[in-house]
mmCIF file as Biopython writes it, N, C-alpha, C and O atoms, coordinates in Angstrom:
data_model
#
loop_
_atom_site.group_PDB
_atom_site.id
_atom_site.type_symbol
_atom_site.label_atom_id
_atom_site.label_alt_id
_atom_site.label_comp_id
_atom_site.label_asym_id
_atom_site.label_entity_id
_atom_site.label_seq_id
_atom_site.pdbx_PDB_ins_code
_atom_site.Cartn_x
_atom_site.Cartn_y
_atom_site.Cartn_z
_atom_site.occupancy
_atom_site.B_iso_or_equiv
_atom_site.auth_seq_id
_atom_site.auth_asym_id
_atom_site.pdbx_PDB_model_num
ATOM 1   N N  . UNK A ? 1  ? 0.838   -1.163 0.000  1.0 0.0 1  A 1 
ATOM 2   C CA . UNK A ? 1  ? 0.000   0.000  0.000  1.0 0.0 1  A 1 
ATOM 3   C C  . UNK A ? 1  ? 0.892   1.239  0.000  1.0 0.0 1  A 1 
ATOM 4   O O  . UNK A ? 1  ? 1.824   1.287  0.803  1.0 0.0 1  A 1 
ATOM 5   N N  . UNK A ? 2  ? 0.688   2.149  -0.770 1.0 0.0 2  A 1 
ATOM 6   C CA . UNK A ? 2  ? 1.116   3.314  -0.623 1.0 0.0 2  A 1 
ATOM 7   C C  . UNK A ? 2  ? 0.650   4.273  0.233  1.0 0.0 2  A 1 
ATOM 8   O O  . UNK A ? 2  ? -0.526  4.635  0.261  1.0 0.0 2  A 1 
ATOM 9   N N  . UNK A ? 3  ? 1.684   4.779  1.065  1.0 0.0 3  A 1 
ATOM 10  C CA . UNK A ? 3  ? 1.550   5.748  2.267  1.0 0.0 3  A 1 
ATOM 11  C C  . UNK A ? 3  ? 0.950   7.178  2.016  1.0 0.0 3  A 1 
ATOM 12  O O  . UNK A ? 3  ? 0.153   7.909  2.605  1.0 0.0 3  A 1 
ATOM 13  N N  . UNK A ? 4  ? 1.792   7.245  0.731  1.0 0.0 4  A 1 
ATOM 14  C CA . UNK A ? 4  ? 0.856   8.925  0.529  1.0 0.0 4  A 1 
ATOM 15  C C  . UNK A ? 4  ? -0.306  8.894  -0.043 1.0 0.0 4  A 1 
ATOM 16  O O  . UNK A ? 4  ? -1.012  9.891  -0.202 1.0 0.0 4  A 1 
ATOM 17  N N  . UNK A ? 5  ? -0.599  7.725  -0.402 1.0 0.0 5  A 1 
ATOM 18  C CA . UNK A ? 5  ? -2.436  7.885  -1.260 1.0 0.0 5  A 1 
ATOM 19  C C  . UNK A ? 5  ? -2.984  6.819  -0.658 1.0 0.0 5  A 1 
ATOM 20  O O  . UNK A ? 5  ? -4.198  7.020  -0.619 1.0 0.0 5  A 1 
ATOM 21  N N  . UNK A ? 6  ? -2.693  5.707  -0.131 1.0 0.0 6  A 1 
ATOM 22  C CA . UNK A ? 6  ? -3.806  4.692  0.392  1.0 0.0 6  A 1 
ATOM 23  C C  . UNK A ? 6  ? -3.829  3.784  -0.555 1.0 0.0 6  A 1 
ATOM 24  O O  . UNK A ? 6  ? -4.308  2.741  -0.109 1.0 0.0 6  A 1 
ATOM 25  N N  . UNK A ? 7  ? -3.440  3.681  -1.990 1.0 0.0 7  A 1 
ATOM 26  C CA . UNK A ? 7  ? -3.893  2.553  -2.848 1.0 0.0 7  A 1 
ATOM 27  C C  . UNK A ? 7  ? -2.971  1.475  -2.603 1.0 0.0 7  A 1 
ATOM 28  O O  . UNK A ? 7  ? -1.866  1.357  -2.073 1.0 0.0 7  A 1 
ATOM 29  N N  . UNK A ? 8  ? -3.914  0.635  -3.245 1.0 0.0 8  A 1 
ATOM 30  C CA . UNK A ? 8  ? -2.622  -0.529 -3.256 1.0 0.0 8  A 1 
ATOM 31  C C  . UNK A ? 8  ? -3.224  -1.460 -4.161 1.0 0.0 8  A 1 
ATOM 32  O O  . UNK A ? 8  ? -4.329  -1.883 -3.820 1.0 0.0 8  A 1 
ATOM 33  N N  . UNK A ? 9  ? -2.664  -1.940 -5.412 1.0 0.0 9  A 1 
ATOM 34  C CA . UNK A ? 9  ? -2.944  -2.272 -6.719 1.0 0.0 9  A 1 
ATOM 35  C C  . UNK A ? 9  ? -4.328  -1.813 -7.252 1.0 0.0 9  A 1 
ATOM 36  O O  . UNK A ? 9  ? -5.369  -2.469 -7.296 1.0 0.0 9  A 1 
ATOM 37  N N  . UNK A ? 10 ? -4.109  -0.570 -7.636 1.0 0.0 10 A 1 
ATOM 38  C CA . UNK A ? 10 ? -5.408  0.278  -8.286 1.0 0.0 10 A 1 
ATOM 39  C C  . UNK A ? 10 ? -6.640  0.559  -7.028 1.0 0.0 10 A 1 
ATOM 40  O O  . UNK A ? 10 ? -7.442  1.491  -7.095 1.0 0.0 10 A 1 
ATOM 41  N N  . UNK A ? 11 ? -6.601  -0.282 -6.085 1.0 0.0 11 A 1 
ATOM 42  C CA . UNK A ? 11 ? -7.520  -0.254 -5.547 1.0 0.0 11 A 1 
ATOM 43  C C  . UNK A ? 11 ? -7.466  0.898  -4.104 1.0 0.0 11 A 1 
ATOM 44  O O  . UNK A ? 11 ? -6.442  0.703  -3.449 1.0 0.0 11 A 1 
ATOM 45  N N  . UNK A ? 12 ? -8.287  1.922  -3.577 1.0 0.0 12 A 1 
ATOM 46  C CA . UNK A ? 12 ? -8.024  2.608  -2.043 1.0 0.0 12 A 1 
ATOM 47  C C  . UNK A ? 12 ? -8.242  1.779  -1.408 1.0 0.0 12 A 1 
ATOM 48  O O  . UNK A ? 12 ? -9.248  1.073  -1.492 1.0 0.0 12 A 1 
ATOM 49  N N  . UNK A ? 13 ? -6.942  1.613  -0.260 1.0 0.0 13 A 1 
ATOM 50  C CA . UNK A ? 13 ? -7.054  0.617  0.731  1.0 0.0 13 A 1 
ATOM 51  C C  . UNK A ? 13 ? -7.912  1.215  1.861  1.0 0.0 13 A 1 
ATOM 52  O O  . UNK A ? 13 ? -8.888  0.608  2.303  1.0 0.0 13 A 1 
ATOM 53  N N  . UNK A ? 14 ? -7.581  2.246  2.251  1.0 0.0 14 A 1 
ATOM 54  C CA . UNK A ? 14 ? -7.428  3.703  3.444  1.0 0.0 14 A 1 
ATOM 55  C C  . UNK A ? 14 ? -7.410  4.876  2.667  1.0 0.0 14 A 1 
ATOM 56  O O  . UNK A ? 14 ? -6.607  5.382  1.884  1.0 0.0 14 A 1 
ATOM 57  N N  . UNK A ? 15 ? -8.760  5.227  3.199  1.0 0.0 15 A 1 
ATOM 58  C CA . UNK A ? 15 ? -8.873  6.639  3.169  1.0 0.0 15 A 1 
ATOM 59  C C  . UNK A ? 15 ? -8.057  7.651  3.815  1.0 0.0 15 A 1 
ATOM 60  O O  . UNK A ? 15 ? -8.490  8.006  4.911  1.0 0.0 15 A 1 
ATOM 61  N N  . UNK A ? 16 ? -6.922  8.242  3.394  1.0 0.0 16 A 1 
ATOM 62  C CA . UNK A ? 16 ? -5.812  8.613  4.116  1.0 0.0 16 A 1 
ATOM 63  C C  . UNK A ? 16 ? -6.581  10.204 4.223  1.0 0.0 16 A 1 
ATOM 64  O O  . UNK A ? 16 ? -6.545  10.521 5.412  1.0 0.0 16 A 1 
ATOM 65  N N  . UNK A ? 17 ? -6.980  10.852 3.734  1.0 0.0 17 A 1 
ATOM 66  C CA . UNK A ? 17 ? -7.835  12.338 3.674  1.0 0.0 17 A 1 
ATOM 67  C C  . UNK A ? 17 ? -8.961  12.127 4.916  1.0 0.0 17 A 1 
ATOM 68  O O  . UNK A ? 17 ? -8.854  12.755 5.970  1.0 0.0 17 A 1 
ATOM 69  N N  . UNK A ? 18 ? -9.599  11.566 4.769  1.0 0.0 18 A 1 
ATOM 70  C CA . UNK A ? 18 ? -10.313 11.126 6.279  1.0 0.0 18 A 1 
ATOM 71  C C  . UNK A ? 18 ? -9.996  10.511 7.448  1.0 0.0 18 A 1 
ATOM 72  O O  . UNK A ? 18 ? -10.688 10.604 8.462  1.0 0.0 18 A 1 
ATOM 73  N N  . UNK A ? 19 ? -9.096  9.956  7.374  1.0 0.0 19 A 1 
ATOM 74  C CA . UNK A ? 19 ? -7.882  9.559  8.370  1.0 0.0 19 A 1 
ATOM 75  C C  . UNK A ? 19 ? -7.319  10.902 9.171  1.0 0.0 19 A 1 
ATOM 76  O O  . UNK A ? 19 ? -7.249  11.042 10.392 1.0 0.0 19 A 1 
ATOM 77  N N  . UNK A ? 20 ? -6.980  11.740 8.258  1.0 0.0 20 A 1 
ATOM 78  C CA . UNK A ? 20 ? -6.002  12.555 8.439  1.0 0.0 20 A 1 
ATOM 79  C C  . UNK A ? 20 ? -7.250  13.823 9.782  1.0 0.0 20 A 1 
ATOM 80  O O  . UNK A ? 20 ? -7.079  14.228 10.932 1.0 0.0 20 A 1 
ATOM 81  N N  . UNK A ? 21 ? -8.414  14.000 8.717  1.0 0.0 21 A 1 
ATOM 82  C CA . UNK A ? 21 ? -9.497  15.048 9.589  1.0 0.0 21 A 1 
ATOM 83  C C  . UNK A ? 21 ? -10.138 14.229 10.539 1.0 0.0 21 A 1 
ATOM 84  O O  . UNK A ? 21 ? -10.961 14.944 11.112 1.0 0.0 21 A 1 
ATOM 85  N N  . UNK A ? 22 ? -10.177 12.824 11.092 1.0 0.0 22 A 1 
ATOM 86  C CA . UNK A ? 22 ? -10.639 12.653 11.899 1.0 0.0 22 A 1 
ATOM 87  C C  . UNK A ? 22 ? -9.407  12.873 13.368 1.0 0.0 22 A 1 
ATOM 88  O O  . UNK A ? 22 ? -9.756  13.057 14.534 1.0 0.0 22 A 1 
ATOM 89  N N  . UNK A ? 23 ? -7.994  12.787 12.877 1.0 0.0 23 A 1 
ATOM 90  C CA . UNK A ? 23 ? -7.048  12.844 13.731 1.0 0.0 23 A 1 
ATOM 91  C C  . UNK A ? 23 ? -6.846  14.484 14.144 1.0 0.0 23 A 1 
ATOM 92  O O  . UNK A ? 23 ? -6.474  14.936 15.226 1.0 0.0 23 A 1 
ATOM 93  N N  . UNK A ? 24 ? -7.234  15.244 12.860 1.0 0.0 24 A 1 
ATOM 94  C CA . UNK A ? 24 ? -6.848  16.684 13.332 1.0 0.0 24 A 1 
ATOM 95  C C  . UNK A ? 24 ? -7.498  16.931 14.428 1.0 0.0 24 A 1 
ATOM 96  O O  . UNK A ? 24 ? -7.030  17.389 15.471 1.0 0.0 24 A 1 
ATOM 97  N N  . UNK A ? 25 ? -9.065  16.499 14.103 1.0 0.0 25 A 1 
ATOM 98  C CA . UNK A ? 25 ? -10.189 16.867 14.960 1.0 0.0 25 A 1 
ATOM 99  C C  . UNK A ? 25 ? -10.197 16.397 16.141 1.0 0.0 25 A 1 
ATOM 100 O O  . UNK A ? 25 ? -10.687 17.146 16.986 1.0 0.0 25 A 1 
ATOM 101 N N  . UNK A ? 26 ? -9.591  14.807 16.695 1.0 0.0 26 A 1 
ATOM 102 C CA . UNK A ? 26 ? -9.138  14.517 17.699 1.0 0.0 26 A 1 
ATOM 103 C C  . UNK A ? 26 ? -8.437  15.645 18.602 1.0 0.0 26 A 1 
ATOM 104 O O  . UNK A ? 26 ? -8.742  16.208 19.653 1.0 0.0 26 A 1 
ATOM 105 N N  . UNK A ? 27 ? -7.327  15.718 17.685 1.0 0.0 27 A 1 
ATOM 106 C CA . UNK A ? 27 ? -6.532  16.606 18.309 1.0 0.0 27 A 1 
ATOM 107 C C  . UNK A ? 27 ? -6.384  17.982 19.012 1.0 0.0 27 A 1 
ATOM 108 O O  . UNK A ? 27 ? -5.665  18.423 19.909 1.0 0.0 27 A 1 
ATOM 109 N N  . UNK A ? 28 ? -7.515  18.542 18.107 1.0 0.0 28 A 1 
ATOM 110 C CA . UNK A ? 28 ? -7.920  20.223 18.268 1.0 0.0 28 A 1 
ATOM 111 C C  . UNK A ? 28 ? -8.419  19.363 19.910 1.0 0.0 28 A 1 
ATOM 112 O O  . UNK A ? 28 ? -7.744  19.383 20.940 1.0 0.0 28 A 1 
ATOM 113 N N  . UNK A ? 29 ? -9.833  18.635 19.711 1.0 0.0 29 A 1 
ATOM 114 C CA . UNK A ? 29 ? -10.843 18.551 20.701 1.0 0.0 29 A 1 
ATOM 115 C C  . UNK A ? 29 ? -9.972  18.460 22.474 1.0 0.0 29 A 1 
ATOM 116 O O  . UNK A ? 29 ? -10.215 19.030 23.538 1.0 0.0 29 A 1 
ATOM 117 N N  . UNK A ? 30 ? -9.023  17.552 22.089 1.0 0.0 30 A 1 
ATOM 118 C CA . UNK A ? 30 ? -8.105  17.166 23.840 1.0 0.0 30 A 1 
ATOM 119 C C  . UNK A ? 30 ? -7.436  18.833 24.269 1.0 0.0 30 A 1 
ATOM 120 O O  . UNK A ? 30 ? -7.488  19.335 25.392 1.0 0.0 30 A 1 
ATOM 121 N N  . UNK A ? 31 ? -6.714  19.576 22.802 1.0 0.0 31 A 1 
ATOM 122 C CA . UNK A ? 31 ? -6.168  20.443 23.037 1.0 0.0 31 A 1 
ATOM 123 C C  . UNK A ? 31 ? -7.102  21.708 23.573 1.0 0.0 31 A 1 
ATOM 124 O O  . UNK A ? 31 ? -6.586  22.475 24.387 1.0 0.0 31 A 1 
ATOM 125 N N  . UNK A ? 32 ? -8.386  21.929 23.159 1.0 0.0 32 A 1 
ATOM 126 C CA . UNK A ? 32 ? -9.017  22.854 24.138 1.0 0.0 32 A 1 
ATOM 127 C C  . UNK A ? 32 ? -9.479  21.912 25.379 1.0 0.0 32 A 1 
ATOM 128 O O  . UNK A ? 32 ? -9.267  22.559 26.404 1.0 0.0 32 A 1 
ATOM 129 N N  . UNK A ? 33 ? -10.032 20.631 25.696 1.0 0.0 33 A 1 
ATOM 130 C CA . UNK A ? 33 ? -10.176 20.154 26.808 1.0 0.0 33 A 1 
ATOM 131 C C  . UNK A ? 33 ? -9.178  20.609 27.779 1.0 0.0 33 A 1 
ATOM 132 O O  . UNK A ? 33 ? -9.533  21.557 28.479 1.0 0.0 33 A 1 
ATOM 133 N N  . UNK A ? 34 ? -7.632  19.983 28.029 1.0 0.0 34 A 1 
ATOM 134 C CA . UNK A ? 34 ? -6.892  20.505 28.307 1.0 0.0 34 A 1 
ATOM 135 C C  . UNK A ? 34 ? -7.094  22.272 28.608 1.0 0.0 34 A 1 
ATOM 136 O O  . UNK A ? 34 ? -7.387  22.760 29.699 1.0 0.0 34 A 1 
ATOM 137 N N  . UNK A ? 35 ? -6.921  22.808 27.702 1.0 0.0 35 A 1 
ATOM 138 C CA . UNK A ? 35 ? -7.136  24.528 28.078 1.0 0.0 35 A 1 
ATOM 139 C C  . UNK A ? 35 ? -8.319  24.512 29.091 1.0 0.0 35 A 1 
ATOM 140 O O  . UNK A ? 35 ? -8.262  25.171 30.130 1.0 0.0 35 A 1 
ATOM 141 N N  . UNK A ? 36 ? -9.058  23.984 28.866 1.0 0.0 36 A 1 
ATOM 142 C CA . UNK A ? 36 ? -10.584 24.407 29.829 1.0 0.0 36 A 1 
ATOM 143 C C  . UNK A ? 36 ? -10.461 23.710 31.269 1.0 0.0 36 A 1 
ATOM 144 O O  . UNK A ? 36 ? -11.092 24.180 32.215 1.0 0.0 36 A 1 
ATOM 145 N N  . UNK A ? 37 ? -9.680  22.636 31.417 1.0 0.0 37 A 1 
ATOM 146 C CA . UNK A ? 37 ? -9.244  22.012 32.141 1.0 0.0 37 A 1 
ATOM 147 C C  . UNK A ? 37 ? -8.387  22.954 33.529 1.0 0.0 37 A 1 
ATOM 148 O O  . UNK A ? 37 ? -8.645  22.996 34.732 1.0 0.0 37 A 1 
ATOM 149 N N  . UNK A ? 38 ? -7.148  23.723 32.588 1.0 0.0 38 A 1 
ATOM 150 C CA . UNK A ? 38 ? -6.658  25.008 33.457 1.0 0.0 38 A 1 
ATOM 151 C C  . UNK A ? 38 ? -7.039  26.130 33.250 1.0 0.0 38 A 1 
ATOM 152 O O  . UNK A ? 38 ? -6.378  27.138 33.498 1.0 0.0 38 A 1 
ATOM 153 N N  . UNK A ? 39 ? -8.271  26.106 32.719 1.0 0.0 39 A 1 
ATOM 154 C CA . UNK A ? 39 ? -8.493  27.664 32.931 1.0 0.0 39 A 1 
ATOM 155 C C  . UNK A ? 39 ? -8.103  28.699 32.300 1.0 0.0 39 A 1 
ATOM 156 O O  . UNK A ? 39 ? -8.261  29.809 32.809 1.0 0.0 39 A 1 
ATOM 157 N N  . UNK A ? 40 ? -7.471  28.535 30.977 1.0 0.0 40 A 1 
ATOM 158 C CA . UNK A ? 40 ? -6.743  28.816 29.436 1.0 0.0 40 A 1 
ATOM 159 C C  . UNK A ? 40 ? -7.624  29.822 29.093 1.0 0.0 40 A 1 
ATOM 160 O O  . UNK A ? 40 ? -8.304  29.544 30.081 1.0 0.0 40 A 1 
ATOM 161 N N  . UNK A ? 41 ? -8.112  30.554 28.696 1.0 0.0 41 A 1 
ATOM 162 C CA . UNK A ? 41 ? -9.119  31.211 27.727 1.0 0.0 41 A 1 
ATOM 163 C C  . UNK A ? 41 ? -8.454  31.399 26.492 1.0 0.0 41 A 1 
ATOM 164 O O  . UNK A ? 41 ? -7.506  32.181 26.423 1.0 0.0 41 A 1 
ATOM 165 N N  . UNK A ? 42 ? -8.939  30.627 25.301 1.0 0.0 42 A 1 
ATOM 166 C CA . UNK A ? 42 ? -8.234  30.951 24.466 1.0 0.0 42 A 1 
ATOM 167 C C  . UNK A ? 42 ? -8.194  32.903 23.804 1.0 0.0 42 A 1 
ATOM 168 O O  . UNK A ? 42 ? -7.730  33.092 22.679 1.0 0.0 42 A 1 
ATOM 169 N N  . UNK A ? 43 ? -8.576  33.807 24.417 1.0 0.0 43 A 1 
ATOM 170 C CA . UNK A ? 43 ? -8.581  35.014 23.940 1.0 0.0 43 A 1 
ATOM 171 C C  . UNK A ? 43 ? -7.740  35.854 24.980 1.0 0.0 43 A 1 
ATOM 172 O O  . UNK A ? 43 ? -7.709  37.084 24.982 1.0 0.0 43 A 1 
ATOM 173 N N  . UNK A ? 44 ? -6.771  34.686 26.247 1.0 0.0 44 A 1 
ATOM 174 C CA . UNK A ? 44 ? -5.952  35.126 26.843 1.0 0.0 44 A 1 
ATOM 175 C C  . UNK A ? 44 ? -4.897  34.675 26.199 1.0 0.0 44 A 1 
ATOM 176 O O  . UNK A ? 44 ? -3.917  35.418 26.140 1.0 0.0 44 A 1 
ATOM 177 N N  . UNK A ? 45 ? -4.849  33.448 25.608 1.0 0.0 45 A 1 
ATOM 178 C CA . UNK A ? 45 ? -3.531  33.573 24.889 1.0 0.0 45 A 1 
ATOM 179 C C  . UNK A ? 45 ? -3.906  32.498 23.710 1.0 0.0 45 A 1 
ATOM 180 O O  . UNK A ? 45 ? -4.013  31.275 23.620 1.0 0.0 45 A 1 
ATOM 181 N N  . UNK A ? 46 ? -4.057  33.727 22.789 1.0 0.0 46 A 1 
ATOM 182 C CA . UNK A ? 46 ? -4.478  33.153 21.301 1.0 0.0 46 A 1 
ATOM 183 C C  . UNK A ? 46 ? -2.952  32.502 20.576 1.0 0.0 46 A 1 
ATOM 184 O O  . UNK A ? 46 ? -2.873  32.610 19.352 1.0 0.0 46 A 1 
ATOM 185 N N  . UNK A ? 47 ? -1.988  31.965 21.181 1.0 0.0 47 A 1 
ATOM 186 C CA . UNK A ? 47 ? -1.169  31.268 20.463 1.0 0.0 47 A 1 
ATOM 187 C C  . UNK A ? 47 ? -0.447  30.425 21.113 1.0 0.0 47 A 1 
ATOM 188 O O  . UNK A ? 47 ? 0.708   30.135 20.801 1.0 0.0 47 A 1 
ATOM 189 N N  . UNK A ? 48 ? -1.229  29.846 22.316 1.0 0.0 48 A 1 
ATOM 190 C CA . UNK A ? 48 ? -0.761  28.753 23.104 1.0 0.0 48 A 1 
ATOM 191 C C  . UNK A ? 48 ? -0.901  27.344 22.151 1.0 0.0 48 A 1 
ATOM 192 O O  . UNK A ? 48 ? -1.864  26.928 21.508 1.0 0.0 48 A 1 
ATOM 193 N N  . UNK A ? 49 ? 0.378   26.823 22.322 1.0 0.0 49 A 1 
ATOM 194 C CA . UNK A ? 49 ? 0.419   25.532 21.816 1.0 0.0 49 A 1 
ATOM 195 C C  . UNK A ? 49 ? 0.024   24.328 22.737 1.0 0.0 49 A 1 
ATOM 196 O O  . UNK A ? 49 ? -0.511  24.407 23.843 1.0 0.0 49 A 1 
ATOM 197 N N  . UNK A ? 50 ? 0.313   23.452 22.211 1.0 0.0 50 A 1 
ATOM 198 C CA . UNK A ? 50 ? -0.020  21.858 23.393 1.0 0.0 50 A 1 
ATOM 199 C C  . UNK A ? 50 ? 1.487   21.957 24.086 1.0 0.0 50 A 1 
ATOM 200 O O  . UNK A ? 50 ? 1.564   21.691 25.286 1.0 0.0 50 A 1 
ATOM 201 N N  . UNK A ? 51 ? 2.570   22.298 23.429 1.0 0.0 51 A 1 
ATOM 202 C CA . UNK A ? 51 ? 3.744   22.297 24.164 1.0 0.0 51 A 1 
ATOM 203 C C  . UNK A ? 51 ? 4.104   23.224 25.065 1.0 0.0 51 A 1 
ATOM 204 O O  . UNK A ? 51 ? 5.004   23.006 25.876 1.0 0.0 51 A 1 
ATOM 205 N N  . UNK A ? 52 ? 3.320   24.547 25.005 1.0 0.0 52 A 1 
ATOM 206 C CA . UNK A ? 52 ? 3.180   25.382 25.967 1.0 0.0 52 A 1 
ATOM 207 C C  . UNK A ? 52 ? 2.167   24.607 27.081 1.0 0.0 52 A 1 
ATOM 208 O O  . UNK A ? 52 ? 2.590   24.978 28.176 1.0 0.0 52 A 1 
ATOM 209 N N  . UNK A ? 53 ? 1.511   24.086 27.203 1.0 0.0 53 A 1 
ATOM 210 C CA . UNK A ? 53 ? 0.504   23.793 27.694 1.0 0.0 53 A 1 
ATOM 211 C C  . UNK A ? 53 ? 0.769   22.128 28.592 1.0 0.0 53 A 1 
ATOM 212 O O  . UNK A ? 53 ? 0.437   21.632 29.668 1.0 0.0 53 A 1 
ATOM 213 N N  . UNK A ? 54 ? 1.255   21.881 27.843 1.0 0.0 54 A 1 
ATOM 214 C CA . UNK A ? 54 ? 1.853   20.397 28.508 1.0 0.0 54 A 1 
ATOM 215 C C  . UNK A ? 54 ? 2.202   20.057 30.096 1.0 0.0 54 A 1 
ATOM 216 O O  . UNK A ? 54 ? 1.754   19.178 30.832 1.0 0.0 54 A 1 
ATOM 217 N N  . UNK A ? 55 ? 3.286   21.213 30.354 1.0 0.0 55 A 1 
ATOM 218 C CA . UNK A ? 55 ? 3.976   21.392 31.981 1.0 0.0 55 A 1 
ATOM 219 C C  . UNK A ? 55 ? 2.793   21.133 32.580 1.0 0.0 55 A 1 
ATOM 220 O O  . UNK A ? 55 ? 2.478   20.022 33.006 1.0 0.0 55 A 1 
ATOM 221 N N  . UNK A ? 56 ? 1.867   22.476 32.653 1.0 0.0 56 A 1 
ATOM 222 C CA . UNK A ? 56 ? 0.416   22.711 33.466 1.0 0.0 56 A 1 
ATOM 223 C C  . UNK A ? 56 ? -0.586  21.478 33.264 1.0 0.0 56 A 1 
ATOM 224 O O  . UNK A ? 56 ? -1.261  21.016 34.184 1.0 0.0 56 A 1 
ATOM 225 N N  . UNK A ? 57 ? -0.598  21.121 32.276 1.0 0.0 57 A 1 
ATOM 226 C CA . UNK A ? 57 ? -1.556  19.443 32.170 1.0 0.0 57 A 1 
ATOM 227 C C  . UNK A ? 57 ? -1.052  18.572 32.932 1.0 0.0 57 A 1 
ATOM 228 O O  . UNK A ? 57 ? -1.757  17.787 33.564 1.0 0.0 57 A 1 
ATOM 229 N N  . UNK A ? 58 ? 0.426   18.581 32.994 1.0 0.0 58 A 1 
ATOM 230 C CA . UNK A ? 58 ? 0.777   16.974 33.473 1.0 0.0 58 A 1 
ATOM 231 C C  . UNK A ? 58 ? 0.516   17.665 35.234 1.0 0.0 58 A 1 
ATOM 232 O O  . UNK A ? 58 ? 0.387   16.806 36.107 1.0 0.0 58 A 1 
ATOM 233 N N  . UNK A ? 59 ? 0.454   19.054 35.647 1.0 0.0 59 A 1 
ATOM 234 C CA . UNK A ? 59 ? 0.782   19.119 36.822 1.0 0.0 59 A 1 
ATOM 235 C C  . UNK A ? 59 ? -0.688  19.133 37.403 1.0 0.0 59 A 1 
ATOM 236 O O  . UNK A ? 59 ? -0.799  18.906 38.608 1.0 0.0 59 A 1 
ATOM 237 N N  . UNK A ? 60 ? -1.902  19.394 36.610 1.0 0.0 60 A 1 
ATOM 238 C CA . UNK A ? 60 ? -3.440  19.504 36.510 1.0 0.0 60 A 1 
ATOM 239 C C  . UNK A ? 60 ? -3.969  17.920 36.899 1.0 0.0 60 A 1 
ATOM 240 O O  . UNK A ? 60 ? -4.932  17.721 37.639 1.0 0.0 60 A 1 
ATOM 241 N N  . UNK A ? 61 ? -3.106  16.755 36.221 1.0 0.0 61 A 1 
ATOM 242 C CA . UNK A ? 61 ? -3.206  15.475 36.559 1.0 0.0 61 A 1 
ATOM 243 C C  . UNK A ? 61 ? -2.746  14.825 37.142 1.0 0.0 61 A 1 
ATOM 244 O O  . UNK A ? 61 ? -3.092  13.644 37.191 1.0 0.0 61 A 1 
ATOM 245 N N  . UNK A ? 62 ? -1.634  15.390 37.927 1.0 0.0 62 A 1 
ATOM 246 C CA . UNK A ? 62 ? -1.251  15.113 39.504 1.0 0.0 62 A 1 
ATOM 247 C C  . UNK A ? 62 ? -1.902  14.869 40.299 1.0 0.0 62 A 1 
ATOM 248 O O  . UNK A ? 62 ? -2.006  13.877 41.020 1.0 0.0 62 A 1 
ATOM 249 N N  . UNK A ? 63 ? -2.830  16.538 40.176 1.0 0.0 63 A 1 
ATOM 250 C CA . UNK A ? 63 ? -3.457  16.784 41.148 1.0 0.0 63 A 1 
ATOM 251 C C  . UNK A ? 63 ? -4.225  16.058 41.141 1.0 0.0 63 A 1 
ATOM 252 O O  . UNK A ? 63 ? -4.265  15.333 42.135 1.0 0.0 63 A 1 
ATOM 253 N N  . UNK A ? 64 ? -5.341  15.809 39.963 1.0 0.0 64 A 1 
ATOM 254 C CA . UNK A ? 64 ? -6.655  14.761 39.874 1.0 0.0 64 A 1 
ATOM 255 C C  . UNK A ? 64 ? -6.139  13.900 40.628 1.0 0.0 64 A 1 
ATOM 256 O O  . UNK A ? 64 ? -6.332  14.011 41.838 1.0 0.0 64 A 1 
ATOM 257 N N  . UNK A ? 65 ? -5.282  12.724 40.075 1.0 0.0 65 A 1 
ATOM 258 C CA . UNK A ? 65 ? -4.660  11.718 40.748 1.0 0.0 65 A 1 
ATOM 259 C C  . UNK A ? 65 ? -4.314  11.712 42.420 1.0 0.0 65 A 1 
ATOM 260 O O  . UNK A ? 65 ? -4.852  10.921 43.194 1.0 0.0 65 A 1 
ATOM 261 N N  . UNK A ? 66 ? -3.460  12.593 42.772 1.0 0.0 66 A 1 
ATOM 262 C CA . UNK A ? 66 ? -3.571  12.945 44.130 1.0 0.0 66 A 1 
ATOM 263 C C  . UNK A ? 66 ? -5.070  13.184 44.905 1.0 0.0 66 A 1 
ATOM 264 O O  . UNK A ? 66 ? -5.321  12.398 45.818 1.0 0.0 66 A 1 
ATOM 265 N N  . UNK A ? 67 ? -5.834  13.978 44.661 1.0 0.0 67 A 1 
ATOM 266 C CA . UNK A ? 67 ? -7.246  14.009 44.672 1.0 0.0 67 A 1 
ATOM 267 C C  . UNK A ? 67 ? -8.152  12.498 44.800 1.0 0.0 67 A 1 
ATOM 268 O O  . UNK A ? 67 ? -8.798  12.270 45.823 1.0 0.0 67 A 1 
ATOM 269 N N  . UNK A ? 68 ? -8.115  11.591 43.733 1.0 0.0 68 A 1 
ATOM 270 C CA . UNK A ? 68 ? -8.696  10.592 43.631 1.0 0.0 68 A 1 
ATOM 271 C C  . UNK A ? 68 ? -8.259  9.552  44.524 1.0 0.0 68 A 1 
ATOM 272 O O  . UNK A ? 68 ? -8.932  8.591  44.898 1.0 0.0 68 A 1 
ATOM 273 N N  . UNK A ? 69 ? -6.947  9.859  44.866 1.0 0.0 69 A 1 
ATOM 274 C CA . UNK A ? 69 ? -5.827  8.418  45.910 1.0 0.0 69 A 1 
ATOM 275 C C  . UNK A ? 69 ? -6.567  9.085  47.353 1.0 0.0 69 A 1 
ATOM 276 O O  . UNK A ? 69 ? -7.326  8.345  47.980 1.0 0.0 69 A 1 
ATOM 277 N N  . UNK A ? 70 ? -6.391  10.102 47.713 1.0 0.0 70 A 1 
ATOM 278 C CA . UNK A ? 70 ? -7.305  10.736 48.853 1.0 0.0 70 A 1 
ATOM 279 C C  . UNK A ? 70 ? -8.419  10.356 49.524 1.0 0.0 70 A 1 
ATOM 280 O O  . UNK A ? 70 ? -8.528  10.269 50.747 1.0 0.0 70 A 1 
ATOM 281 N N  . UNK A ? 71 ? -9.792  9.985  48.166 1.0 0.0 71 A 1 
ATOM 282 C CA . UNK A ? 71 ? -10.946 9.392  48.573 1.0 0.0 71 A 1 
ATOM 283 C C  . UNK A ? 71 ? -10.640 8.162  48.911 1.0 0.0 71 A 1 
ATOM 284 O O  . UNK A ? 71 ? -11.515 7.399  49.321 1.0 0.0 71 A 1 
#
């Protein structure tokens, strides 16, 4: 099968174009979860990445975790 188009002897194996927007869309969706998660507004900082954002997640799921071992 070919990686950049999906075919593989004339035929589409994988829809690699719908592959691709169901992963973007994944992706957007965790990346504002996350933001809403700490309290992000995206119109406080309209160019936060996931790698900006990462430190404060993993330290956001500490806490859950710490929180949940508690009960």
């Amino acid at each position: 099968m070919c990686l950049s188009c999906g075919f593989y002897n004339g035929r589409q194996v994988i829809d690699l174009a719908s592959s691709k927007a169901k992963r973007d869309a994944r992706i957007q969706a965790k990346e504002e979860r996350i933001k809403n998660e700490l309290g992000v507004t995206p119109e406080a900082t309209p160019t936060a990445s996931v790698e900006e954002v990462k430190p404060k997640a993993k330290k956001a799921v500490k806490k859950v975790e710490a929180e949940e071992e508690a009960k």
